[in-house]
MARKE-432707 format. One record per residue (C-alpha): residue in three letters; y negated, z negated, x negated. Coordinates in steps of 0.001 Angstrom, whole numbers, padded with zeros to 6 digits, always signed. Example, Ala and Ser with C-alpha at 12.3 -4.5 7.8 and 13.67 -1.06 7.14 Angstrom:
! residues 2
Ala+004500-007800-012300Ser+001060-007140-013670
This chain:
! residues 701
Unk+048921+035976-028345Unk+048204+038849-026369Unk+047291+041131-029349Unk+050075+039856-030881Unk+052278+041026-027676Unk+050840+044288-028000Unk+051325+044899-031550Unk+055246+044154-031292Unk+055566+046333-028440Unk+054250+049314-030522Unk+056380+052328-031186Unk+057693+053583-034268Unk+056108+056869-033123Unk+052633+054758-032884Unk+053232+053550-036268Unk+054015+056680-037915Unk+051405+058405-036398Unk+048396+055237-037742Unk+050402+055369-041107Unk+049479+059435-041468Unk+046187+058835-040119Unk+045256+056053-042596Unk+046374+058310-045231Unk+044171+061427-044472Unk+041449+059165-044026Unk+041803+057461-047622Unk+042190+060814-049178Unk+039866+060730-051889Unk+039119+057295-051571Unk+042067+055109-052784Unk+044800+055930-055153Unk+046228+059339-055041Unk+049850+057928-055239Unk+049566+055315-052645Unk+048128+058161-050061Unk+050809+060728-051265Unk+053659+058156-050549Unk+052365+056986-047112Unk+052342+060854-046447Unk+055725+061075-048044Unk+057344+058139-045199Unk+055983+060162-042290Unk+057635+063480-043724Unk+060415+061483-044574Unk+060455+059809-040884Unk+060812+063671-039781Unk+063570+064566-041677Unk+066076+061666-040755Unk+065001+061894-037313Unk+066334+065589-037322Unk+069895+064258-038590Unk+072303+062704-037086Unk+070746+059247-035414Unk+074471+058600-034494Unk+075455+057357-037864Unk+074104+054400-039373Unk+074433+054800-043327Unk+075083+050881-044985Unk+074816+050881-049069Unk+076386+048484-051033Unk+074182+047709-054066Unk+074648+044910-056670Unk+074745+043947-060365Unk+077819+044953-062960Unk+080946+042843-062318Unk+079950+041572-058502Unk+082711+043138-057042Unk+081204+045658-054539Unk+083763+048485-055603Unk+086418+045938-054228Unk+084624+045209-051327Unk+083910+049117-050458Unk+087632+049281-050462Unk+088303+046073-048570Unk+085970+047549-046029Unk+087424+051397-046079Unk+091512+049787-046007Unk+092011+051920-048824Unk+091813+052291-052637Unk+088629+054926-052610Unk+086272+053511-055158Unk+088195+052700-058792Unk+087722+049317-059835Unk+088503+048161-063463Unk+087489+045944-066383Unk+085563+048489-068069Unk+081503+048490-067344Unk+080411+050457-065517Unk+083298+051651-063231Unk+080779+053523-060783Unk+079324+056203-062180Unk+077871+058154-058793Unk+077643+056896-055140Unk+080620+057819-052867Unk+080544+057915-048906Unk+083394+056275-046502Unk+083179+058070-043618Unk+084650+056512-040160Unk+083424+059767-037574Unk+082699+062496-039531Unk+081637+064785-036866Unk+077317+065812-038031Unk+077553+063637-040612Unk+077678+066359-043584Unk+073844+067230-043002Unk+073119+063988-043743Unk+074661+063149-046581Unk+073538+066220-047973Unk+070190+064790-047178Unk+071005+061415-049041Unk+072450+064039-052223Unk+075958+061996-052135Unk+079026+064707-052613Unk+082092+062524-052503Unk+083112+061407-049229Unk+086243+060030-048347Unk+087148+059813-044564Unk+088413+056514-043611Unk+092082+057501-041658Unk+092888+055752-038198Unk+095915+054262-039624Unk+097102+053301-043055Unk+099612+054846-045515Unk+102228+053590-043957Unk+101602+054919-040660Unk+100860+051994-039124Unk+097483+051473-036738Unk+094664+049497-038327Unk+093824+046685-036345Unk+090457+046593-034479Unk+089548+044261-037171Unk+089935+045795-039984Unk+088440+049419-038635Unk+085091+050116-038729Unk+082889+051127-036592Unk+082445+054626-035129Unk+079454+055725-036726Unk+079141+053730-040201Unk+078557+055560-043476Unk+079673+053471-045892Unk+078166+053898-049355Unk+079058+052623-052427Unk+076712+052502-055498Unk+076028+052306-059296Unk+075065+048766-060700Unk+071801+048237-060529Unk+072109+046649-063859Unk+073932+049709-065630Unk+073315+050492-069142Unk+073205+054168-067881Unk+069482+055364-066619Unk+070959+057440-064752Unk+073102+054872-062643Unk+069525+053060-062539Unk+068025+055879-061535Unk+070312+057079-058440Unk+070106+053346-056884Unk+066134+053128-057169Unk+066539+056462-054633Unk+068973+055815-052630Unk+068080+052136-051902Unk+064780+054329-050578Unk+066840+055955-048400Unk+069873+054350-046375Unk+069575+052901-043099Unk+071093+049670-044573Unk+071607+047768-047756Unk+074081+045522-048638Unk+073467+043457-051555Unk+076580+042042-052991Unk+075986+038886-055128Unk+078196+037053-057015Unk+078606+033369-057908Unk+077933+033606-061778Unk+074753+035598-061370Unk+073819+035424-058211Unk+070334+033619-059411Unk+069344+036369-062029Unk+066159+037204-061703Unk+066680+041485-062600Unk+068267+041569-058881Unk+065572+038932-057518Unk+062377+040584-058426Unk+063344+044385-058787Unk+065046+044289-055545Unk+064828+041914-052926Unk+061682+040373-053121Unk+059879+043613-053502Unk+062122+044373-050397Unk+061392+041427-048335Unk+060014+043212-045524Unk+063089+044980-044729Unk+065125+041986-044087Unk+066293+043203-040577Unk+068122+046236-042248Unk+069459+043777-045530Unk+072523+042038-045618Unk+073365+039457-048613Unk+076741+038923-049414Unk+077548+036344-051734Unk+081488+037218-052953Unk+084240+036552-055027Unk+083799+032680-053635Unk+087376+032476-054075Unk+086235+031777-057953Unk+084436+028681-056856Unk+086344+025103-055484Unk+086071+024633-051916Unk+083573+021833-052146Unk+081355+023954-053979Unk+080716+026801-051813Unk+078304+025120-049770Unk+076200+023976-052392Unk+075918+027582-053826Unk+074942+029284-050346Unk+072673+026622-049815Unk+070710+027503-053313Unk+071146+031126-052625Unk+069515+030864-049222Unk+066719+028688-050437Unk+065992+031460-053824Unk+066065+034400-051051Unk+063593+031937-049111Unk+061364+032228-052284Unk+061541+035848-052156Unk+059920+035880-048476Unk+063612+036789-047335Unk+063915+033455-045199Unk+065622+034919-041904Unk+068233+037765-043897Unk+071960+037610-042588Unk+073852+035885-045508Unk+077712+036031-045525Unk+079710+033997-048047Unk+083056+036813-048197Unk+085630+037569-050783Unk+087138+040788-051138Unk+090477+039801-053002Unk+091317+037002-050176Unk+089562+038743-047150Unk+087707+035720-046702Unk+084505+036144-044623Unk+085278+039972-044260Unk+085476+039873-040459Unk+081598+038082-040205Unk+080680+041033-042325Unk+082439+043585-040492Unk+081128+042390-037076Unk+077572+042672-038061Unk+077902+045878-039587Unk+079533+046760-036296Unk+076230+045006-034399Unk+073766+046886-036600Unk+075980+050306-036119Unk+076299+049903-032650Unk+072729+049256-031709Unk+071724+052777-033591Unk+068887+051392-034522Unk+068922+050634-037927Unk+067149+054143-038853Unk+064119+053226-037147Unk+064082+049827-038470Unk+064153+050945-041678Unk+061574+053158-041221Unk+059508+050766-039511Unk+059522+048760-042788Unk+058788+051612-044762Unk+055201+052357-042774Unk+054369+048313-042630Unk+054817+048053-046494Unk+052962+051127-047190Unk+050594+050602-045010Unk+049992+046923-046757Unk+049693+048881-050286Unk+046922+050987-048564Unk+045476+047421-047474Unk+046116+046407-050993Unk+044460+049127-052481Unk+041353+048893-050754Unk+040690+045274-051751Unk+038244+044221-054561Unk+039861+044856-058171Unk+039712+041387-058961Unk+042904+040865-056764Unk+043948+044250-057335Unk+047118+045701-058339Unk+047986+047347-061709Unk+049267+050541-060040Unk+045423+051433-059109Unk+043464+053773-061047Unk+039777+053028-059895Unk+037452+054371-057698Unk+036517+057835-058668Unk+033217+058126-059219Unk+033035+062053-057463Unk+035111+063100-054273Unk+038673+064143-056212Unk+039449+067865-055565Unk+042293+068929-053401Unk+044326+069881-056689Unk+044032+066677-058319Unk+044787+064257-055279Unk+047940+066962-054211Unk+049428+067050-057614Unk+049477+063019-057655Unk+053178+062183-057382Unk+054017+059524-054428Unk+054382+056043-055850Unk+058139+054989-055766Unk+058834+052345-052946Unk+059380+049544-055800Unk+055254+050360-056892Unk+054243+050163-053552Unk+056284+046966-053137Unk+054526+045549-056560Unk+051198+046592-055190Unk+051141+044596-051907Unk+053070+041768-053301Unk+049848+041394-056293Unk+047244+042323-053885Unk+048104+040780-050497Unk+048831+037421-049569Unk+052198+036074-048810Unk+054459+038156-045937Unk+053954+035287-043386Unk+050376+035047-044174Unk+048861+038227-043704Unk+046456+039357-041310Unk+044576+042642-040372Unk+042038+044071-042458Unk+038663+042918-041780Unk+036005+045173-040663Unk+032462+045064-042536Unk+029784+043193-041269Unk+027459+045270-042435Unk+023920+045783-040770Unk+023681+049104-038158Unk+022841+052012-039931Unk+019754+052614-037539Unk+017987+049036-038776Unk+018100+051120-042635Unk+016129+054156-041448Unk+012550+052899-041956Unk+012192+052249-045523Unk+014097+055428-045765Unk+011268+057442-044070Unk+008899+056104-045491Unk+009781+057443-048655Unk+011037+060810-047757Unk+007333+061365-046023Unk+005705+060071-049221Unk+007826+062402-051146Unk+007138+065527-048635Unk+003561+065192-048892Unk+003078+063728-045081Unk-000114+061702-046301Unk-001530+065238-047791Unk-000871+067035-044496Unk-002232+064550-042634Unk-005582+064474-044532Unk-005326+068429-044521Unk-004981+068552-040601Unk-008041+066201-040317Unk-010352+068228-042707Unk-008503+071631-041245Unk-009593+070603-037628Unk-013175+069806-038743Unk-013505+073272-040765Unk-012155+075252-038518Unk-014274+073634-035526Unk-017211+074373-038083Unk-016141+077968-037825Unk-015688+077905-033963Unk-018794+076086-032790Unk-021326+076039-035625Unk-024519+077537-035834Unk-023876+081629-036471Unk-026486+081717-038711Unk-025189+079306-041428Unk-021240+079581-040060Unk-020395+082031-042688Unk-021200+079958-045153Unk-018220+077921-043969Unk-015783+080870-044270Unk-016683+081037-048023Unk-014472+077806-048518Unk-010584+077556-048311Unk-009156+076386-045473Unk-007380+073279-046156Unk-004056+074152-044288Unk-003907+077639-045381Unk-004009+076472-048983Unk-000717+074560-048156Unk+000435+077974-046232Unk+000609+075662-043392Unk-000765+078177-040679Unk+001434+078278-037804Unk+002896+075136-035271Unk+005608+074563-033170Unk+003999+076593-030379Unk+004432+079958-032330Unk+007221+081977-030855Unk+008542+082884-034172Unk+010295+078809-034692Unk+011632+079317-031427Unk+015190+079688-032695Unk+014872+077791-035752Unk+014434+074712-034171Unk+017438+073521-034785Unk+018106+073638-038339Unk+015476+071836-039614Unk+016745+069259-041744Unk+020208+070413-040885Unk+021083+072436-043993Unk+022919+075292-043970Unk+022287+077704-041279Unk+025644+079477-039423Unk+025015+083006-040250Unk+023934+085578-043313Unk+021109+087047-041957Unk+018239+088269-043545Unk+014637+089829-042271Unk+014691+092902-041681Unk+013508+095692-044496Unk+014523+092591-046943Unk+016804+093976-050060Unk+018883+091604-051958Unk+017254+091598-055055Unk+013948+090522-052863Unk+015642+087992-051220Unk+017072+086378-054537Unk+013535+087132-056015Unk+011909+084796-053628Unk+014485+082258-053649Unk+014454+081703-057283Unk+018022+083141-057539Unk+018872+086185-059430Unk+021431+088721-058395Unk+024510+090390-060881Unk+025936+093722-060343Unk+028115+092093-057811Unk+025233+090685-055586Unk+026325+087288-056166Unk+023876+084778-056860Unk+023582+082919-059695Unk+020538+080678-060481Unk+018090+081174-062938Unk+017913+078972-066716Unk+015000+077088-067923Unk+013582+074970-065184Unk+010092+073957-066252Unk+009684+070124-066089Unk+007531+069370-063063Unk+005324+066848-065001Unk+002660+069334-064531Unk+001758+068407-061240Unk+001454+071214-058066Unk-000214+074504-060349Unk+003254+074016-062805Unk+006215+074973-060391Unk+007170+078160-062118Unk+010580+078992-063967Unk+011107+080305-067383Unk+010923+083924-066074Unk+007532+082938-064333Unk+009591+082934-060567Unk+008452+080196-058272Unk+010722+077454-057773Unk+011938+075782-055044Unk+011255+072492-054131Unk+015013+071644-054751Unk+014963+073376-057986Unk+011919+071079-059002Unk+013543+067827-057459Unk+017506+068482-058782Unk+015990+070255-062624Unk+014653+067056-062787Unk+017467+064954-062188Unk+019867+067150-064288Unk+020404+065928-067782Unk+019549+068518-070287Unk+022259+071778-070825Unk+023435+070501-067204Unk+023617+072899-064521Unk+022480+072478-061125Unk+025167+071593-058908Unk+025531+074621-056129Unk+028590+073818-053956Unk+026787+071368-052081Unk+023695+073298-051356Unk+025249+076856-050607Unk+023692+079328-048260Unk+020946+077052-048403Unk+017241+078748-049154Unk+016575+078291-052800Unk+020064+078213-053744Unk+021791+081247-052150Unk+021582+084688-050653Unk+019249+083243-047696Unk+016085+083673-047994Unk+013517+080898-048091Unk+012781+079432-044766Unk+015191+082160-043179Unk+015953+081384-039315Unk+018754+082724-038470Unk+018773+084911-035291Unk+015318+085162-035172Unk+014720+088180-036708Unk+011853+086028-039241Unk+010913+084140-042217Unk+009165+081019-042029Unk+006824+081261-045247Unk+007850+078027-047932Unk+005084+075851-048317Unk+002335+075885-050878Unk+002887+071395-050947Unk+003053+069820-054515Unk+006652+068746-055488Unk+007447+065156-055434Unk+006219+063723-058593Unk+008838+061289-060758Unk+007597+057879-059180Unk+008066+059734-055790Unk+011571+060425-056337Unk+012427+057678-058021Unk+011188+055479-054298Unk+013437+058107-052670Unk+016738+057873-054885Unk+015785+053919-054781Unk+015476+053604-051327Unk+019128+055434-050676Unk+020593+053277-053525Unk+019313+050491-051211Unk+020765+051865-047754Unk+023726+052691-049443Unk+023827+048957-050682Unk+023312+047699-047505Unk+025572+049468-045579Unk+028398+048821-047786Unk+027923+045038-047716Unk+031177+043572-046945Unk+033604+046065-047595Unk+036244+046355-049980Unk+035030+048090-053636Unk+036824+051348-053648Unk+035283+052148-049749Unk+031634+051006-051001Unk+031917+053363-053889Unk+032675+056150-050915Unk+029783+054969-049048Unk+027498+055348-052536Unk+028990+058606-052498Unk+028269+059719-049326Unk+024604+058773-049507Unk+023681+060752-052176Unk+026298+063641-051126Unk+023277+065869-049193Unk+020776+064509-051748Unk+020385+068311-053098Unk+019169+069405-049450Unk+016482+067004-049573Unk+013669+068945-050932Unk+014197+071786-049127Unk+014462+070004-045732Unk+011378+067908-045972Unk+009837+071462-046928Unk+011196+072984-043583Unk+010172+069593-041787Unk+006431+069691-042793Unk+006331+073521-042364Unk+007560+074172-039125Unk+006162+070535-037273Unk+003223+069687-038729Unk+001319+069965-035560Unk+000026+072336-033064Unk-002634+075249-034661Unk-004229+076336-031157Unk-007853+075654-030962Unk-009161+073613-028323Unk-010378+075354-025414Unk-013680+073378-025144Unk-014480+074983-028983Unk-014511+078734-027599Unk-017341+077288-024718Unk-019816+075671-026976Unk-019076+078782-029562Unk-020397+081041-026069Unk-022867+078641-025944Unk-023933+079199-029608Unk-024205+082385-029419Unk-026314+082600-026586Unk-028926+079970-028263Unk-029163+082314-030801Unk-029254+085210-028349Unk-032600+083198-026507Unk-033874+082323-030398Unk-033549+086099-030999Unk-035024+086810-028112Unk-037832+084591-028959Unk-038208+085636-032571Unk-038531+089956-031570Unk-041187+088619-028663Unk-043588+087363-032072Unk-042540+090052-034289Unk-043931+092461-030946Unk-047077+090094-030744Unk-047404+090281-034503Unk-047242+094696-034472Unk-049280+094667-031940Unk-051853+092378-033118Unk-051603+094448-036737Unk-051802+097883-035129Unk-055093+096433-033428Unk-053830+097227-030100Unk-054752+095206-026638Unk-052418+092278-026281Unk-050347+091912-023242Unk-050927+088543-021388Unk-048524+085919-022672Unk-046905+083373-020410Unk-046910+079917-021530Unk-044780+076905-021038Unk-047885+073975-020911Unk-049467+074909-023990Unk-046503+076413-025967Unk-045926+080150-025691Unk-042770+081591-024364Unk-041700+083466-027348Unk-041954+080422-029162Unk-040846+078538-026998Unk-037732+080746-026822Unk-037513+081031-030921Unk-037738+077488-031358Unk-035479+076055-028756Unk-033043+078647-029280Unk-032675+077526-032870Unk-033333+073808-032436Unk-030718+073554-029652Unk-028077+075505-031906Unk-028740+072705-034870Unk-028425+069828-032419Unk-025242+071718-030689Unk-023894+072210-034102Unk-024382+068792-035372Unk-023113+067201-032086Unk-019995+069201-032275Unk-019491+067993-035969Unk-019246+064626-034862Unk-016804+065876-031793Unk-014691+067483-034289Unk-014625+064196-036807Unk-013459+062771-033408Unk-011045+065361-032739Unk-009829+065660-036670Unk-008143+061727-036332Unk-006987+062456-033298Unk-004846+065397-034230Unk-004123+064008-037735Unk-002807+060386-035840Unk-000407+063068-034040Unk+000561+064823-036992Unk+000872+061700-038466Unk+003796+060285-035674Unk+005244+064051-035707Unk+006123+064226-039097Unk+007207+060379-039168Unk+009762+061762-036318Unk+010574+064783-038627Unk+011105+063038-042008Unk+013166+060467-039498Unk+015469+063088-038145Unk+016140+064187-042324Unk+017380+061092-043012Unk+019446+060334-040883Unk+020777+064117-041029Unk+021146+063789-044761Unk+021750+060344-045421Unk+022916+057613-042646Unk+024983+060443-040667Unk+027148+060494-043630Unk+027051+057095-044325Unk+027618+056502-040890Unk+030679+058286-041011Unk+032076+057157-044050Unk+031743+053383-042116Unk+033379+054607-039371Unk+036355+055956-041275Unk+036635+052861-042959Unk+036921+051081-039173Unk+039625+053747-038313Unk+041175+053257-041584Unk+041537+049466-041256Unk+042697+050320-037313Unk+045576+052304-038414Unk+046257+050147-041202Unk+046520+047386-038818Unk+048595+049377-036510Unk+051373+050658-038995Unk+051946+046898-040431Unk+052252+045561-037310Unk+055499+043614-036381
């Protein structure tokens, strides 16, 4: 009950301002018309607010032959409207006018040029009685048929019905039941039943004892059409019977100048149901939808969408919804939190970078290049002679090296800010290198032929024999043949524009691309399978049209991808300092070998002199053992055992750093999906929680 409370008390500014809302935040979602006619009642709010909100405007509308012209002139005291037997008499709708002071702007506004002001006292020169003059204020209109052979007549009711402040529907007792007037008008219009008046007239043509009957079935048909609590007034225009009830309310609803925003109010609530509508499952859908686009629609298309006509809107909800009485907010989807869908996710983006290769490559890098540190010096060069296993995936520098100090935070981010470019770098380098090339203009344009990438890591070159991009790899082979690679989504980004490849803004440097195989077919399949699966998961429970946004949105960055697990893996891979303990035992190496040296010229001394025949110096000896041999020997033996010991260190040290590298680049492929998938999936969930908000909001009352 309190939510309830709250919802009543909400102002027609409030309401306005949810209606507008919901429709910038279905834009591109639902149908164009239903969006351009929500935004069409807010501009529409605007303009009668800045008329005159002292004049109430009441139309009378009914079918051929109901007597409404008579009425209008009961109501005016004065012959204004031409009535006959000929059909139709009303060709275009006339104004009575009671205070014509500002009212001219507005009925300029409603398009209606005759006008007749209603005089203070009749023909005669007698004063009207309080009675029989209306209201100060009331803009009394008088309409075509409804009915009228003439589209045109048709045509100017549909729009001004759309319009006044007030409608009048004058029935009469032959056709009061036909169903033209029942379900084009006041069914569709059952929501604005505070600012409709039914007037049943001419009951002077019925006996006495059978004007009660007909109300009675009257009331209970406009029942049927969800109009259960509309004023009904039982009046006849020849007699003046029931006139004064019918002037008295039209004085009420004048007086209270309030009918504007009433009518207004039921403008928003029914449009905002149509948006409801229009976001439910097809299967209860409404004929005036189009379908989900499969693609975001462009600004042109959705802006040159004409706003569906009050009676479409009307049919929409009244297909779609349930009955007036019975409707309720839109639900919310239950769907699971976006952060529960992130770890299949990176598991196959870090299958797809090459994270278990990197890993292995750290490991075996770590034992190589402790090899090279701490190994004997004697057989360390042998070492050199074989690649090392990072720099063969141009993986050479970490996160320590001062050159990713500004990068930082665009990895996985996509576009950087600015167009900058190294320094010395010419365009047609810069387009060289990312796999772009440049016209006479210096626009980019990319380059034809991808090669397929079947041909595992050596194949990655383009028809002109350019390396490609990871993203050229990953989106040529997605493309269907003669289809070109999309570029709006991907612009400025390395690859793909005039930045270079791993380009850091503000930084003055390039961070070289990687030298990592592209993601074979199975490999993106698992990726494209497991967003098809977050995107299935997160749109559990929501209406069709906002799951096919939330599709969209997952693969909407899906062309970034490639080139941000690239930047991932390059720039935080792990850390490339040495450890510190590796430049001791290398000292220590080299002074095993400077003792085995030392050793080893001792002999070759012994040995000259012993050849030249010359007297022998005394040796010193170590228990039986020489010192130079001593020396030789345990300087080379104690190098082998150092060396070997340190191999098993560095084994040690290899899964230690790879484990690292290994939770590193699970945090890095982590932070890429949920920049490039769930934060736009998130999004598009919470738009559809605003949406159903403002929805909410505008309907209420």
């Amino acid at each position: 009950m309190t939510l309830l409370r709250q919802r009543a008390a909400l102002s027609l500014d409030e309401r306005l301002a949810a209606l507008d809302e919901a429709a910038e935040l279905a834009y591109g979602r639902l149908d164009p018309g239903v969006v351009a006619a929500a935004r069409e009642v807010v501009t529409r709010a605007g303009a009668r607010r800045g008329l005159s909100l002292d004049h109430t405007v009441v139309a009378l509308a009914g079918a051929t032959g109901s007597g409404k012209s008579s009425l209008f002139n009961a109501l005016a005291g004065d012959e204004v409207a031409a009535v006959g037997v000929t059909r139709p008499t009303t060709d275009k709708a006339q104004a009575a006018l009671w205070d014509p002071e500002g009212a001219a702007p507005l009925l300029d506004w409603l398009r209606v040029p005759r006008r007749h002001v209603v005089a203070a006292s009749s023909p005669d020169g007698t004063a009207v009685s309080g009675a029989e003059q209306g209201p100060s204020g009331l803009i009394l209109l008088d309409l075509p048929d409804h009915d009228s052979i003439e589209a045109s007549h048709r045509l100017e009711v549909n729009r001004l019905v759309g319009l006044v402040d007030l409608l009048v529907w004058v029935l009469d007792p032959q056709k009061y039941a036909d169903a033209a007037v029942h379900e084009r008008y006041l069914r569709p219009l059952a929501r604005h039943q505070d600012v409709t008046v039914v007037v049943l007239n001419q009951i002077d043509r019925l006996p006495a004892s059978a004007i009660d009957p007909c109300v009675s079935d009257l009331r209970r048909r406009l029942a049927e059409d969800g109009l259960d609590g509309v004023r009904l007034v039982a009046a006849s225009a020849r007699t003046g019977a029931g006139l004064p009830d019918l002037r008295w309310m039209l004085a009420a609803s004048v007086s209270r100048r309030r009918a504007w925003a009433d009518r207004l109010a039921a403008d928003a609530a029914m449009t905002a149901g149509a948006l409801a509508c229009e976001s439910g499952p097809p299967e209860a859908g409404a004929t005036l939808t189009r379908g989900a686009p499969d693609r975001e629609p462009g600004p042109r298309s959705q802006d040159a969408t004409p706003p569906a006509q009050w009676w479409q809107l009307a049919a929409a909800e009244d297909r779609r919804g349930p009955r007036r009485k019975d409707r309720r907010g839109l639900r919310p989807n239950r769907a699971p939190a976006v952060d529960a869908l992130a770890a299949p996710l990176t598991s196959a983006l870090s299958e797809a970078a090459g994270v278990p290769l990197v890993v292995e490559a750290v490991a075996k890098a770590h034992r190589y290049r402790s090899v090279v540190a701490t190994g004997w010096p004697i057989t360390r060069w042998l070492r050199r002679l074989r690649p090392d296993p990072l720099r063969r995936l141009r993986l050479t520098t970490g996160p320590g090296d001062p050159r990713l100090a500004s990068s930082a935070p665009y990895i996985g981010l996509g576009t950087p800010p600015h167009d900058v470019h190294a320094p010395g770098d010419s365009g047609q380098t810069r387009a060289t290198r990312s796999g772009n090339a440049v016209d006479s203009g210096g626009e980019d344009r990319p380059r034809g032929g991808l090669a397929p990438t079947g041909g595992g890591a050596g194949d990655v070159s383009g028809a002109e024999g350019v390396p490609q991009s990871r993203r050229e790899m990953w989106v040529g082979a997605r493309s269907a043949p003669g289809r070109d690679v999309e570029r709006s989504s991907t612009a400025g980004r390395p690859g793909t524009s005039k930045h270079p490849a791993g380009l850091r803004p503000g930084s003055g440097h390039v961070v070289d691309r990687t030298s990592l195989p592209g993601a074979s077919a199975v490999q993106r399949s698992r990726v494209e399978t497991a967003i098809r699966d977050v995107a299935q998961e997160a749109s559990q429970g929501l209406p069709v049209p906002w799951a096919a946004a939330v599709r969209r949105a997952a693969v909407s960055r899906m062309a970034e991808i490639p080139d941000a697990l690239d930047r991932a893996v390059a720039t935080t891979w792990g850390d490339a300092r040495a450890p510190r303990w590796w430049r001791v035992v290398g000292a220590w190496q080299w002074l095993l070998l400077a003792v085995a040296a030392a050793g080893l010229l001792w002999l070759l001394a012994l040995v000259g002199l012993d050849y030249l025949r010359l007297p022998e110096p005394p040796v010193p000896t170590l228990g039986e053992l020489p010192w130079p041999t001593v020396l030789f020997l345990g300087g080379v033996l104690a190098g082998l055992l150092t060396a070997s010991l340190t191999r098993l260190a560095a084994w040690a040290g290899g899964r230690r750093r790879a484990r690292r590298t290994a939770r590193r680049l699970q945090t890095s492929m982590d932070r890429v999906g949920r920049d490039l998938i769930l934060a736009p999936v998130a999004a598009e969930l919470d738009r559809h929680r605003r949406f159903t908000q403002c929805v909410d909001i505008s309907r209420a009352g």
